[in-house]
N, CA, C and O atoms as a GROMACS GRO file, in nm:
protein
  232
    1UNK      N    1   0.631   1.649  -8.519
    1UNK     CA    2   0.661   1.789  -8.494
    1UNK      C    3   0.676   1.868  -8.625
    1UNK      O    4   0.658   1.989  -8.636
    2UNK      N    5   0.705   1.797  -8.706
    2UNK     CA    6   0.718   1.872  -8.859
    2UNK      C    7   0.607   1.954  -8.846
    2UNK      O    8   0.508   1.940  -8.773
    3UNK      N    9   0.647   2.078  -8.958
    3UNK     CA   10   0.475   2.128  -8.987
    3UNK      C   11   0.462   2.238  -8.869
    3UNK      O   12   0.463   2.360  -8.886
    4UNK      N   13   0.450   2.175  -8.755
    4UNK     CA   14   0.436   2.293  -8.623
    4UNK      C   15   0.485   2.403  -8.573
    4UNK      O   16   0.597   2.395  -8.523
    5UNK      N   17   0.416   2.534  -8.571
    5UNK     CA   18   0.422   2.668  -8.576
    5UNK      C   19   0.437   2.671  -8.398
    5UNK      O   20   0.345   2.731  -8.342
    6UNK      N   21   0.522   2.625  -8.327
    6UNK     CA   22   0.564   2.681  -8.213
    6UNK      C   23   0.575   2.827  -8.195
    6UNK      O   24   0.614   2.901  -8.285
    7UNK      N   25   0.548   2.859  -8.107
    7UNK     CA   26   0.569   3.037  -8.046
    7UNK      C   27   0.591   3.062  -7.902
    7UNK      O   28   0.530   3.027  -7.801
    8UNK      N   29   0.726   3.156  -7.928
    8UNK     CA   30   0.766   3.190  -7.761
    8UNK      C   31   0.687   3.247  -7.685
    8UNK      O   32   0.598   3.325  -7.721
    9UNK      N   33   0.715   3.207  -7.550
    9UNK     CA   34   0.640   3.296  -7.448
    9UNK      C   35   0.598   3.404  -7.470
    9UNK      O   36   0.480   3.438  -7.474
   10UNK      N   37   0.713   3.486  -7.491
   10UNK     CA   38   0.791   3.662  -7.551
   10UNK      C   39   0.619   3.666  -7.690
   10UNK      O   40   0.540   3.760  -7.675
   11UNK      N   41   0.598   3.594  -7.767
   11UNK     CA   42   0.527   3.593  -7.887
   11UNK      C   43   0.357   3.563  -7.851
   11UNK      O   44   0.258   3.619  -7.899
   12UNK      N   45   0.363   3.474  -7.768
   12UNK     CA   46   0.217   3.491  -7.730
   12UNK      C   47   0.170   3.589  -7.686
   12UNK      O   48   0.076   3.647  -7.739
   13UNK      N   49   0.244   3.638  -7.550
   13UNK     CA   50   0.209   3.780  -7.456
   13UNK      C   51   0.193   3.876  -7.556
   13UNK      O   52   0.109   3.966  -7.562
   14UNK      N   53   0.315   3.836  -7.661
   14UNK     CA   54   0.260   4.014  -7.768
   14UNK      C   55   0.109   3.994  -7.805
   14UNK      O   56   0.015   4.066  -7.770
   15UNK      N   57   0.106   3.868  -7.894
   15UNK     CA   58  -0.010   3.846  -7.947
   15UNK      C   59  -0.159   3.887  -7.887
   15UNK      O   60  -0.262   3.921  -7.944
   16UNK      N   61  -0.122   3.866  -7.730
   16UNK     CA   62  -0.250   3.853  -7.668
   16UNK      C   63  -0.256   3.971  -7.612
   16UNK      O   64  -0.357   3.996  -7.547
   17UNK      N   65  -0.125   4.098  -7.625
   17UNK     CA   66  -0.135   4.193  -7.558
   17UNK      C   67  -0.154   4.228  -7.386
   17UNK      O   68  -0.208   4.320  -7.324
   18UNK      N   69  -0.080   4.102  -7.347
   18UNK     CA   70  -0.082   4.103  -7.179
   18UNK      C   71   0.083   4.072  -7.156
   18UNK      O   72   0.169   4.081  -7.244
   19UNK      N   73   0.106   4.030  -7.001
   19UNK     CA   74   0.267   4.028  -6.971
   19UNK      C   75   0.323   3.855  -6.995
   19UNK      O   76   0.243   3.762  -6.983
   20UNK      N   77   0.431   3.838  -7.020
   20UNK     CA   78   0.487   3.709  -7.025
   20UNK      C   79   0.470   3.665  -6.884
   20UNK      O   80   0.483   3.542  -6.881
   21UNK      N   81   0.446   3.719  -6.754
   21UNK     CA   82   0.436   3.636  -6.626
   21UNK      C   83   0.255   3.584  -6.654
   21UNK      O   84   0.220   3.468  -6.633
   22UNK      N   85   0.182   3.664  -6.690
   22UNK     CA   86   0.034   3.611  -6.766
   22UNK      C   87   0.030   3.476  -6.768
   22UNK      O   88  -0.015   3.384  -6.699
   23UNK      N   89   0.120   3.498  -6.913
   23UNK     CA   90   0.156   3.334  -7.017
   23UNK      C   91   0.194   3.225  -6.917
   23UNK      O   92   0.143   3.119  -6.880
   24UNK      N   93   0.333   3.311  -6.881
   24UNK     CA   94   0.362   3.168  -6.788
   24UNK      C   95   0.285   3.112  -6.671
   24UNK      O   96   0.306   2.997  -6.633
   25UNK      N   97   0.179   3.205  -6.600
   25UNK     CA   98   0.099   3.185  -6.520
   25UNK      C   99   0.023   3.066  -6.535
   25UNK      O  100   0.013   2.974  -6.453
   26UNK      N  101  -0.053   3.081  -6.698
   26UNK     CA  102  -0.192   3.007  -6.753
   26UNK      C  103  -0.070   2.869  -6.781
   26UNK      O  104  -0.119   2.762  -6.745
   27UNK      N  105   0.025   2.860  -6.817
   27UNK     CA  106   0.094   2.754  -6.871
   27UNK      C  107   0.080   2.666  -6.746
   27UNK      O  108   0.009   2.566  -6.742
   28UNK      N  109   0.183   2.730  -6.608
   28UNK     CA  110   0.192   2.679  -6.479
   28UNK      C  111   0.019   2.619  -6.443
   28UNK      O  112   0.012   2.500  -6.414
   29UNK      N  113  -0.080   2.681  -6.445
   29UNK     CA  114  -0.204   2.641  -6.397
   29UNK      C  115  -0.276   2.546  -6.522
   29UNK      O  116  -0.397   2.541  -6.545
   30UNK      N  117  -0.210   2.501  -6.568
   30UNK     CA  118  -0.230   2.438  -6.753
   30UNK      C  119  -0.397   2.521  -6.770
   30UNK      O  120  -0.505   2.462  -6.766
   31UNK      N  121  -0.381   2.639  -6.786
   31UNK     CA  122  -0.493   2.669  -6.873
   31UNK      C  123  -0.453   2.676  -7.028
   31UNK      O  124  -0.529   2.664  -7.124
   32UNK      N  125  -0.295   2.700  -7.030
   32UNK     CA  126  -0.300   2.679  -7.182
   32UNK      C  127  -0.165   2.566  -7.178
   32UNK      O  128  -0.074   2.560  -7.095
   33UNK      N  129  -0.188   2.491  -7.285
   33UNK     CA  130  -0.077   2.427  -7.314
   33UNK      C  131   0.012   2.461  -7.362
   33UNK      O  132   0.004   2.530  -7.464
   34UNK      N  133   0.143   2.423  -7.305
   34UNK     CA  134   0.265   2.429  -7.377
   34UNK      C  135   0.335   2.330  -7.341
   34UNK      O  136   0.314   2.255  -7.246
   35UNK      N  137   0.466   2.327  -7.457
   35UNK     CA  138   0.560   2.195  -7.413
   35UNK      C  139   0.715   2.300  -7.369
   35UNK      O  140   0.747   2.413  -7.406
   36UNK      N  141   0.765   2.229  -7.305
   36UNK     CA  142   0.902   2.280  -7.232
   36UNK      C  143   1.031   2.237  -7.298
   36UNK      O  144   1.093   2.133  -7.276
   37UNK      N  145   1.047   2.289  -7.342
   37UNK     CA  146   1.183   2.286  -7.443
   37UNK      C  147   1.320   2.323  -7.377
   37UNK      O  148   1.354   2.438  -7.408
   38UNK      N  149   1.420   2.251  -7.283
   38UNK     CA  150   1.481   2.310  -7.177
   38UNK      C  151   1.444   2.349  -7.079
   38UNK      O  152   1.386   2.286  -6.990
   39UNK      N  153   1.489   2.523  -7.083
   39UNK     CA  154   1.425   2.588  -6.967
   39UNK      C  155   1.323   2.682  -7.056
   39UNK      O  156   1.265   2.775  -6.998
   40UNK      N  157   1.305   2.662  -7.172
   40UNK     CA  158   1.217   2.736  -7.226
   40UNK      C  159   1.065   2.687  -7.186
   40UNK      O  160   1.060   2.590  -7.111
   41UNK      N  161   0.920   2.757  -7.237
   41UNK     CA  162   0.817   2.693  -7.279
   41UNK      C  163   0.774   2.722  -7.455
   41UNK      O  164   0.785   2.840  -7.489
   42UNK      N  165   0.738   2.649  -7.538
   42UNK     CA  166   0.627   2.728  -7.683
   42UNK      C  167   0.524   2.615  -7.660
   42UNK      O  168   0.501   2.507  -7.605
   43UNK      N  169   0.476   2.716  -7.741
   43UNK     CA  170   0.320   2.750  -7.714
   43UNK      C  171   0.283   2.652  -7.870
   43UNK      O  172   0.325   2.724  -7.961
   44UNK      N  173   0.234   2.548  -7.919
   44UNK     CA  174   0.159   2.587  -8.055
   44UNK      C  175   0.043   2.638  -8.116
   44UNK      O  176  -0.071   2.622  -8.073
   45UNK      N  177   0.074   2.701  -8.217
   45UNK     CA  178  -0.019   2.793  -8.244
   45UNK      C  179  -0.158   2.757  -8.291
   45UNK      O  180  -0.248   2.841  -8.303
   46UNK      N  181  -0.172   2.618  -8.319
   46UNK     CA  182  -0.317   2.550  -8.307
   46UNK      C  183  -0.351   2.556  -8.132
   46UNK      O  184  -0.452   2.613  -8.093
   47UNK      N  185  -0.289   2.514  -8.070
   47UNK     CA  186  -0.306   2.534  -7.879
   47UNK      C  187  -0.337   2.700  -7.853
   47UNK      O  188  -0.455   2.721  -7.828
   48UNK      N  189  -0.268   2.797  -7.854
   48UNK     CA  190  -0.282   2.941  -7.866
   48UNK      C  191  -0.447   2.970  -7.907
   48UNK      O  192  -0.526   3.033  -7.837
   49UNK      N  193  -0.479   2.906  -8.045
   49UNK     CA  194  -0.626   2.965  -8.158
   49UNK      C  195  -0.743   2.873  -8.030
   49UNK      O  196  -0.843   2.931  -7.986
   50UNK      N  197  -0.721   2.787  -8.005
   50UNK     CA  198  -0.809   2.707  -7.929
   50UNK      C  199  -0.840   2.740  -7.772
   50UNK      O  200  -0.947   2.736  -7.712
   51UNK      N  201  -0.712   2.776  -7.726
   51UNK     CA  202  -0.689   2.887  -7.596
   51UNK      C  203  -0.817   2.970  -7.585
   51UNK      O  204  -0.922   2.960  -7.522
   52UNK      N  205  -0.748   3.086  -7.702
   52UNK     CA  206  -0.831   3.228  -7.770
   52UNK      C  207  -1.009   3.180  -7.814
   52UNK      O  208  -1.093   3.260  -7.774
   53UNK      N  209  -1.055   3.072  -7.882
   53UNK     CA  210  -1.202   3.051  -7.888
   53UNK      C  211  -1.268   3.011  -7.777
   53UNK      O  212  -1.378   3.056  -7.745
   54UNK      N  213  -1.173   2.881  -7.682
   54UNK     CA  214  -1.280   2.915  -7.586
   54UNK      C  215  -1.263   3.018  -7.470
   54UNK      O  216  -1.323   2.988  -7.367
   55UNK      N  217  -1.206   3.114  -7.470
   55UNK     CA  218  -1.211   3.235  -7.401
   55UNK      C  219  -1.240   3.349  -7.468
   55UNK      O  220  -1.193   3.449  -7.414
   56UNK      N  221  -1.322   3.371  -7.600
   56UNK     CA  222  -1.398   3.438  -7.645
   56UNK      C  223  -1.520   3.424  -7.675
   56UNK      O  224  -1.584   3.512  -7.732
   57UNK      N  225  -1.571   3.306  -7.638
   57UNK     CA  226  -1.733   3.280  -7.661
   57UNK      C  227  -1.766   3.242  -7.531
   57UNK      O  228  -1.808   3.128  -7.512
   58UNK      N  229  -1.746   3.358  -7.396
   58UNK     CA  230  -1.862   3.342  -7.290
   58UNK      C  231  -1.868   3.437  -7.268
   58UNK      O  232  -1.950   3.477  -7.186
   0.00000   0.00000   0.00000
């Protein structure tokens, strides 16, 4: 885990400019990965960039 740029729910949705029920949507349907930290989810931000390429090249 060292090294790893985790990001909140709250931080992706900004990023991606959509709603945190979005995020948690794609998480719930694992279109994107995340790990569950409590009752939290983050996102890492190598998982997020990989998300974002293959849903920008179709």
């Amino acid at each position: 885990m060292h090294g790893r740029n985790l990001l909140t729910v709250h931080e992706v949705a900004e990023a991606l400019k959509v709603k945190e029920t979005t995020i948690r949507t794609w998480i719930r349907d694992r279109r994107l990965r995340a790990i569950k930290m409590g009752k939290e989810y983050r996102v890492d931000a190598d998982d997020l960039e990989s998300f974002i390429q293959d849903h920008t090249n179709h």
